[in-house]
TORKOLDO-482524 format. One record per residue (C-alpha): residue in three letters; y negated, x, z negated. Coordinates in steps of 0.25 Angstrom, whole numbers, padded with zeros to 4 digits, always signed. Each point is the difference from the previous one (the first is absolute). Layout:
% residues N
alaYXZ...
***
This chain:
% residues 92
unk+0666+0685+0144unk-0015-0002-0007unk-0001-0004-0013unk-0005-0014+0005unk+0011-0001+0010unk+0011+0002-0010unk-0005-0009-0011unk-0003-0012+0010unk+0014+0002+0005unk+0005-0001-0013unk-0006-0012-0005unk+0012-0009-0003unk+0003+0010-0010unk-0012-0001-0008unk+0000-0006-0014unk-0004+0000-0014unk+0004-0004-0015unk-0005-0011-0007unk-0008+0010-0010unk-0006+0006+0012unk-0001-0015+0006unk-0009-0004-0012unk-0009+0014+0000unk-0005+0000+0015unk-0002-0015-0004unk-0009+0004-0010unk-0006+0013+0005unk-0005-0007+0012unk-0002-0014-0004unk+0010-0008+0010unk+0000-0014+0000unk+0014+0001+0005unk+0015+0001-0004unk+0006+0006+0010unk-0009+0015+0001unk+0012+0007+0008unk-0002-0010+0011unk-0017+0003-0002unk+0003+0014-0001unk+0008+0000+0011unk-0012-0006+0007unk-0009+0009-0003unk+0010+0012+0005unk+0000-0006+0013unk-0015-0002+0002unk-0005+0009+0012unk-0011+0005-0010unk+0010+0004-0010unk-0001+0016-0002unk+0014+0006-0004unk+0002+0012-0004unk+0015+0007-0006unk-0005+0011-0016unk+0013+0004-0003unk+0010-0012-0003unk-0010-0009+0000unk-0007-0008+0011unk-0015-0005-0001unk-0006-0012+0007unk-0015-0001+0000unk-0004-0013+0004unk-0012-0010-0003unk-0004+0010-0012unk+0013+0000-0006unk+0011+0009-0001unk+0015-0002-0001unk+0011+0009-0004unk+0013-0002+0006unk+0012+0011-0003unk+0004+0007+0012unk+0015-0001-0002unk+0003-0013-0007unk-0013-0009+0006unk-0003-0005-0013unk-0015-0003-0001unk-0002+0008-0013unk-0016-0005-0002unk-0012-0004+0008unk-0014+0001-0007unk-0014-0003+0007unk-0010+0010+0001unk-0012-0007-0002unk-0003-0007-0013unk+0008-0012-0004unk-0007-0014+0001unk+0009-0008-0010unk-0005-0012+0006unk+0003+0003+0014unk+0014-0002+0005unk+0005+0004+0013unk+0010-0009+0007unk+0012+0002+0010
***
């Protein structure tokens, strides 16, 4: 199974911490509360690129990134790759 495959089919395990909740909030400045469901979103996006480094997987995705761990599904962090706007938001 690809790398893509076996995180899509894995999707109901994925989660996060409140600390991790609060820092994809802020690294990609979501107007939302709920960033597993938008995460989760993003994941499943045809356009999403996937890809397994060691114990970690890497969404690429609407020039951001998140990092979700490969054995627990927890979403560690997501950042952008382009400069941050702090007055643009981006909604679920």
């Amino acid at each position: 199974m690809n790398s893509k495959a076996e995180l899509i089919s894995n999707l109901d395990k994925i989660h996060t911490t409140e600390l991790g909740k609060e820092r994809i909030k802020r690294n990609l400045c979501l107007d939302t509360d709920d960033v597993v469901n938008w995460c989760i979103q993003k994941i499943q996006d045809a356009s999403s690129d996937i890809f397994r480094e060691g114990k970690n997987w890497y969404i690429s995705i609407d020039n951001c990134v998140i990092t979700v761990n490969a054995h627990s599904y927890t979403i560690i962090t997501a950042h952008t790759n382009c400069k941050r706007n702090s007055n643009k938001k981006q909604n679920l």
